[in-house]
C-alpha positions as CSV (number, residue, x, y, z in Angstrom):
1,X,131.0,-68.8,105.2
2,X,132.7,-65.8,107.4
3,X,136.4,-66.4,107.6
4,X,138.5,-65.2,110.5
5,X,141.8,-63.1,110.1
6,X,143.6,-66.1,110.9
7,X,141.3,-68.4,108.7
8,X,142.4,-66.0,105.6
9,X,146.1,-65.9,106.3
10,X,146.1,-70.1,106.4
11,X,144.0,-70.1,103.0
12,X,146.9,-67.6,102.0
13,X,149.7,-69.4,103.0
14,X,148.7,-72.6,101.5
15,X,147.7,-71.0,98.0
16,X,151.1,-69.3,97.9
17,X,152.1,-72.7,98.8
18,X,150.3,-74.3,96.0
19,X,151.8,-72.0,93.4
20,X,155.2,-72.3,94.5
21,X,155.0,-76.1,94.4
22,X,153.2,-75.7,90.3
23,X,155.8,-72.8,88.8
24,X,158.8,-75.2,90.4
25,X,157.7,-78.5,88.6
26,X,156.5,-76.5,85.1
27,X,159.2,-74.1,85.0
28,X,160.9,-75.9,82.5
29,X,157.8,-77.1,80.5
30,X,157.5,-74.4,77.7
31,X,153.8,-73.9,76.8
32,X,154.1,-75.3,72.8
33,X,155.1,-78.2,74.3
34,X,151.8,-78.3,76.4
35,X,149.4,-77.4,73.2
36,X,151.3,-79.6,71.1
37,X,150.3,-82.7,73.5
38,X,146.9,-81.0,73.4
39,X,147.0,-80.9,69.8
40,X,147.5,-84.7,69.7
41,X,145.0,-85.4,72.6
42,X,141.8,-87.7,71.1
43,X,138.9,-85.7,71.8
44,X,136.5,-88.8,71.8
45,X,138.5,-90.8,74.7
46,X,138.6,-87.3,76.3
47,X,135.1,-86.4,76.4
48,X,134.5,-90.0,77.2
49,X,136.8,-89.5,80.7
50,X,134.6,-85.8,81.1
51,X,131.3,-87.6,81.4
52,X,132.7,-90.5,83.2
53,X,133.6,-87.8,85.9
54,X,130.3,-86.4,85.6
55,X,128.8,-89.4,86.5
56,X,130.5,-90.4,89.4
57,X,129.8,-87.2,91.0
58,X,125.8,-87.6,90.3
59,X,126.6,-91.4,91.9
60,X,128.6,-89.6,95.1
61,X,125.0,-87.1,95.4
62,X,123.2,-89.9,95.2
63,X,125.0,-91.6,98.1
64,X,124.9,-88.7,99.8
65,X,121.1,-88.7,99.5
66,X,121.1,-92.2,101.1
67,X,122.6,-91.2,104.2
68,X,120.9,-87.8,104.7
69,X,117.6,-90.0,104.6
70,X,118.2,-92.7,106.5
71,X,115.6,-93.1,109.2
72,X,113.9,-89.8,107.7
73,X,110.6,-89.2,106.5
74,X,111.4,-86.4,104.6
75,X,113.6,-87.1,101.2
76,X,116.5,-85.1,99.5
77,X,116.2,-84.6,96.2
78,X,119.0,-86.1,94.3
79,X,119.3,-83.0,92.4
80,X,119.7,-80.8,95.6
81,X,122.8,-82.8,96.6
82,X,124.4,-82.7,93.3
83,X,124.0,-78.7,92.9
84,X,125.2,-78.6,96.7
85,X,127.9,-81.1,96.2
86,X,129.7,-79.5,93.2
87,X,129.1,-76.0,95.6
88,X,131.3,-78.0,97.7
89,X,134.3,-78.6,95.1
90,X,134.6,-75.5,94.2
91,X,134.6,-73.9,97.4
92,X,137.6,-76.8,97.7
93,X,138.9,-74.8,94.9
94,X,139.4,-71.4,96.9
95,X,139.5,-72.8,100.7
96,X,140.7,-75.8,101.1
97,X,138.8,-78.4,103.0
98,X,136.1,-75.7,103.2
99,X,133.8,-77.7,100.6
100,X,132.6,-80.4,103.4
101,X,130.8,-77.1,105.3
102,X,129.9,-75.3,101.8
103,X,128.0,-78.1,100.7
104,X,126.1,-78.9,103.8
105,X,125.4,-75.5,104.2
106,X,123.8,-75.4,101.4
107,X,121.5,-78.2,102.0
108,X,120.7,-76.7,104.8
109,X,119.0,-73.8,103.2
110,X,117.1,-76.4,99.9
111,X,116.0,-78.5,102.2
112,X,115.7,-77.7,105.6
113,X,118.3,-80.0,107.0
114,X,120.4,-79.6,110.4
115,X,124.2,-78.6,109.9
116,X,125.2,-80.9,112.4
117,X,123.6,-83.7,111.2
118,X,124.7,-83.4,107.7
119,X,128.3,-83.0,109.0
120,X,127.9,-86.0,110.5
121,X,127.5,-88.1,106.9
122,X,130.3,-86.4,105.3
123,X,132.3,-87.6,108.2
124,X,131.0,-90.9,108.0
125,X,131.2,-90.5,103.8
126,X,134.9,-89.3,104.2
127,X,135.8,-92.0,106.4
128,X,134.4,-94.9,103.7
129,X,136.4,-93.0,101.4
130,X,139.7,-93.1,103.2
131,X,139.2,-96.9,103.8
132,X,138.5,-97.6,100.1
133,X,141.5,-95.1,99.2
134,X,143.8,-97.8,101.8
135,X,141.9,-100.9,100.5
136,X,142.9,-99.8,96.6
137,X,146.7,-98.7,97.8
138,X,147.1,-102.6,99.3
139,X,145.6,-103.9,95.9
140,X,148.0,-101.1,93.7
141,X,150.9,-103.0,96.2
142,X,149.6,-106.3,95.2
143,X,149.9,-105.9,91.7
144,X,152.9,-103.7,91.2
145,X,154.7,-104.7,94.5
146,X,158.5,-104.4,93.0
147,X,157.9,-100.8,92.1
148,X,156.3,-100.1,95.1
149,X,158.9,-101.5,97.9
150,X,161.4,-100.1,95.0
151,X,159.6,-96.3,95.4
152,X,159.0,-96.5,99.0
153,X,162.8,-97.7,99.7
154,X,164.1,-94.4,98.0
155,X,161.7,-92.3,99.8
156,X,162.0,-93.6,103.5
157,X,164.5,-95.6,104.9
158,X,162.1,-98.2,106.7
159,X,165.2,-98.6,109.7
160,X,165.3,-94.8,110.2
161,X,161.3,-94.6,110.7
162,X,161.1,-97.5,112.4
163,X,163.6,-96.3,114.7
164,X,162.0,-92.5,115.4
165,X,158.8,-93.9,116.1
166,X,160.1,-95.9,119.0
167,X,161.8,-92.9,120.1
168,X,159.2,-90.7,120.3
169,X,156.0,-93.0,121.0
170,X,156.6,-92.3,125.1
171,X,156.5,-88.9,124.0
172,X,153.5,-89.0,122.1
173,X,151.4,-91.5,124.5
174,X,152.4,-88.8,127.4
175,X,151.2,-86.2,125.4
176,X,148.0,-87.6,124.7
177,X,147.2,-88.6,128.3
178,X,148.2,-84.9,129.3
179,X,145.4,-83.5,126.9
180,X,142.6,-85.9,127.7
181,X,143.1,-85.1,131.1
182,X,143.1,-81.3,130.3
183,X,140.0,-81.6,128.1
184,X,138.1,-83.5,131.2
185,X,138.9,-80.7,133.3
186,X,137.8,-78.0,131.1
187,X,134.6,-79.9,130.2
188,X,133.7,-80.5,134.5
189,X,134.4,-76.9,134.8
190,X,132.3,-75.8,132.5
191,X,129.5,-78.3,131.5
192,X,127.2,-76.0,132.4
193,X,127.6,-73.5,130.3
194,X,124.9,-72.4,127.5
195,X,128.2,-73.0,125.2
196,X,128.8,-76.6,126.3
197,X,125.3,-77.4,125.8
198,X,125.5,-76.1,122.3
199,X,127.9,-77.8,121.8
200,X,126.5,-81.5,123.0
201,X,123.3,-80.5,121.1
202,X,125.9,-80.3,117.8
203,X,127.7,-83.2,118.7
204,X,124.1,-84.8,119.2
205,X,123.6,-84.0,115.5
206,X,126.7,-85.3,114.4
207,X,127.0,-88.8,116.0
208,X,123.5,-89.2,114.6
209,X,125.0,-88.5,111.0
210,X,127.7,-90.9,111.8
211,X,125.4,-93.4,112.8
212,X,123.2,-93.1,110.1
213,X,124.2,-95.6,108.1
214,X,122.7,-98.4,109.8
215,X,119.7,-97.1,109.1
216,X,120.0,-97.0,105.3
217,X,117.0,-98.5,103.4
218,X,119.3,-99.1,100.4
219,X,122.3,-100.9,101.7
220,X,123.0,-102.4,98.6
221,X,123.0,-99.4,96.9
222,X,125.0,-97.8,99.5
223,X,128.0,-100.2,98.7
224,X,127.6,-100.3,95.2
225,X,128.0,-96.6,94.8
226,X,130.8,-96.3,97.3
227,X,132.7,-99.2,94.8
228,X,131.4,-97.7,91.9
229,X,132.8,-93.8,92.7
230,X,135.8,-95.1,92.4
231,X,135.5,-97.3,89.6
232,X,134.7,-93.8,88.0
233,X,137.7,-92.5,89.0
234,X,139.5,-95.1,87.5
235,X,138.1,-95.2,84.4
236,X,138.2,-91.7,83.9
237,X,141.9,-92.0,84.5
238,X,142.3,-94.8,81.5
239,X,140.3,-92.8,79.2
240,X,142.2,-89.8,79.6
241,X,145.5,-91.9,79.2
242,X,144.2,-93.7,75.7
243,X,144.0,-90.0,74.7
244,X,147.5,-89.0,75.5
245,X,149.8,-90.9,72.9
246,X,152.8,-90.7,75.6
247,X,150.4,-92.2,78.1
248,X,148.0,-94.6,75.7
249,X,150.6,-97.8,76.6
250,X,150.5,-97.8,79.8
251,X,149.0,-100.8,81.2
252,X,145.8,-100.8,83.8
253,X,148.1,-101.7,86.7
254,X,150.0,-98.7,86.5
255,X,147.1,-96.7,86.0
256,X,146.2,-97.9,89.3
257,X,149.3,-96.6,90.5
258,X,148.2,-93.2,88.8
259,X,145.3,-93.4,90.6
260,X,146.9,-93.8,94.0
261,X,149.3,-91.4,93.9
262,X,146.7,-88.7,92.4
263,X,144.3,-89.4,95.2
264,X,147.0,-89.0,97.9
265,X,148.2,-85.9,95.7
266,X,144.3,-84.6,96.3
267,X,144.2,-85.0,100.0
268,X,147.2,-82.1,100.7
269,X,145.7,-79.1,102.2
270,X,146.2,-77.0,99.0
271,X,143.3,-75.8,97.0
272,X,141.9,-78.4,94.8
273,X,145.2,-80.3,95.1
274,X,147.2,-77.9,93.2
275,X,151.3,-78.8,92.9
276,X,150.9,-82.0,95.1
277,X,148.7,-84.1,92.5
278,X,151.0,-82.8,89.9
279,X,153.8,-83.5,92.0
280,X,152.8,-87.2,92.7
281,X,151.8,-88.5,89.0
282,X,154.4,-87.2,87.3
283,X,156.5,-89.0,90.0
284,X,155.1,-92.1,89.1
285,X,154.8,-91.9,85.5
286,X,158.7,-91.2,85.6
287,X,159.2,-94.2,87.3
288,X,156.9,-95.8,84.6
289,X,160.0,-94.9,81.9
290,X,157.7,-91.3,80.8
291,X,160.0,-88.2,80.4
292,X,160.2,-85.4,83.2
293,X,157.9,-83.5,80.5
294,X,155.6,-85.9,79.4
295,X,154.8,-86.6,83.3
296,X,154.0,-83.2,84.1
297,X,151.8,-82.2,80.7
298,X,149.5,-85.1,81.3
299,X,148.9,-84.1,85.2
300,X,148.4,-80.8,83.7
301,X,146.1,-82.0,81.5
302,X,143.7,-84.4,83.6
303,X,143.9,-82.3,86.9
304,X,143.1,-79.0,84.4
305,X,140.1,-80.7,82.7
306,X,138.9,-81.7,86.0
307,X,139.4,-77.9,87.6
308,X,137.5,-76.9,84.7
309,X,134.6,-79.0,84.9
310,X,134.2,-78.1,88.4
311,X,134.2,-74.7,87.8
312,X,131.3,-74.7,85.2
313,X,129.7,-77.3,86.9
314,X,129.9,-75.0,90.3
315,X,129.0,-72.0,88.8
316,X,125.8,-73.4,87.5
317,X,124.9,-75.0,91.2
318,X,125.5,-71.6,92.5
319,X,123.3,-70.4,90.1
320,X,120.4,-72.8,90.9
321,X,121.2,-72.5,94.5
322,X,120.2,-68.9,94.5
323,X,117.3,-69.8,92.3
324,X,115.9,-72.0,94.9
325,X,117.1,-69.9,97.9
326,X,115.0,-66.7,96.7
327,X,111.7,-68.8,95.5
328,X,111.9,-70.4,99.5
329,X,112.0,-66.4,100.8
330,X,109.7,-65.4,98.6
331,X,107.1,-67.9,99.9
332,X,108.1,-66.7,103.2
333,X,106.4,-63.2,102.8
């Protein structure tokens, strides 16, 4: 994937961004303190939350797979989407957001697929995602509702928001009305063109990812994956707390919170969520009576072992893509 001038000065920005945010919450964390913790980390409970992770990305491939073949005759191996899934994280890892293309690019070349219509099941993927996400924020409110409305009182006052929302929303319905009626005008003018029908044919491709899901053989396992994803995440989140004697008390309520604040953390535009996770669960641990220091090592800790992971695991995809890639040329000839 080509990036543009501007492409590389926004992938600059937000990695300088991303290190800023990092050395200003661990400049104060000397690095003994961080091996000792390492030191004292149980490697069983930590491998356990390493192949927990594994797992729920084979399960996310395999969902993938699901919606890539709905209403196809031709299947995806389940292999293909995992090398080209974990191609996809750690492109996340040097451009962020970039992994959604990477990956379906990627399939593209394995298995012959069209790029707009893969697009169009990560969107529709992403989008299950987000609601989950929403759906396990209201049950984190449910269960640990004083600290919540406590948190969220210190953060925003709920008058002042309430208040600039009502001021602006004339200005923001105006606005919109504005640019849908620029967008009509630009697409009558120009509907013609061979670069609007491109574009339809794309958009073609996309809807018909988005729609795909209806036509999923496996619904059941559909849903059952999406739940059990991030079951994985949670789990690997306990695991890696029982093997953290600062964190091993903590009880599975707050590691929802964890869990909530980490995924919110992962959706900043940084690379691989770099400062902003870190930021966010050492927040909450705080508020969960952990020191400053103890906050920050065990971010540093689980986000670190999951960078890793991706790494190898990404390397080796890229590996086995090019494996792939060459035998198809090569059978070309």
């Amino acid at each position: 994937m080509r990036l543009t001038k501007k492409q590389w000065i926004q992938v600059a920005v937000s990695l300088i961004v991303a290190i800023w945010i990092f050395w200003f919450l661990y400049k104060d964390i000397s690095f003994d303190a961080l091996l000792l913790a390492l030191s004292q980390t149980s490697l069983s409970w930590f491998g356990l939350s390493i192949a927990v992770s594994l797992m729920g990305f084979w399960v996310r491939a395999w969902r993938w797979k699901l919606l890539i073949d709905a209403g196809e005759s031709q299947k995806t191996k389940t292999i293909n989407s995992f090398w080209a899934l974990m191609i996809g994280y750690l492109a996340n890892l040097l451009v962020p957001r970039a992994g959604e293309v990477a990956r379906c690019g990627v399939l593209t070349k394995t298995e012959d697929r069209q790029m707009g219509t893969l697009l169009g099941t990560v969107i529709l993927e992403r989008t299950f995602d987000m609601l989950f996400m929403v759906s396990i924020i209201f049950l984190a409110f449910l269960l640990e509702r004083d600290l919540f409305v406590k948190l969220s009182s210190e953060l925003v006052s709920l008058d002042s928001l309430k208040e600039k929302i009502l001021q602006y929303l004339p200005l923001l319905i105006g606005g919109l009305i504005v640019t849908m009626i620029f967008i009509y005008l630009v697409f009558q003018k120009y509907k013609d063109s061979s670069l609007f029908k491109k574009i339809r044919h794309f958009l073609r491709d996309l809807i018909n990812g988005v729609i795909s899901l209806r036509k999923v053989d496996n619904q059941l396992g559909f849903w059952s994956s999406s739940v059990f994803i991030w079951f994985t995440y949670y789990l690997m989140l306990i695991f890696m707390a029982w093997a953290i004697p600062s964190t091993a008390s903590l009880s599975l309520s707050s590691m929802l919170m964890v869990m909530v604040m980490g995924s919110i953390g992962m959706v900043a535009p940084v690379q691989g969520g770099i400062g902003t996770f870190h930021a966010l669960v050492a927040f909450i641990l705080m508020a969960y009576g952990l020191s400053n220091e103890e906050g920050k090592i065990f971010a540093a800790i689980i986000h670190g072992s999951q960078v890793l992971t991706v790494i190898i695991l990404g390397l080796i995809a890229l590996g086995f893509f090019f494996k792939i890639t060459s035998r198809k040329e090569s059978k070309s000839y």
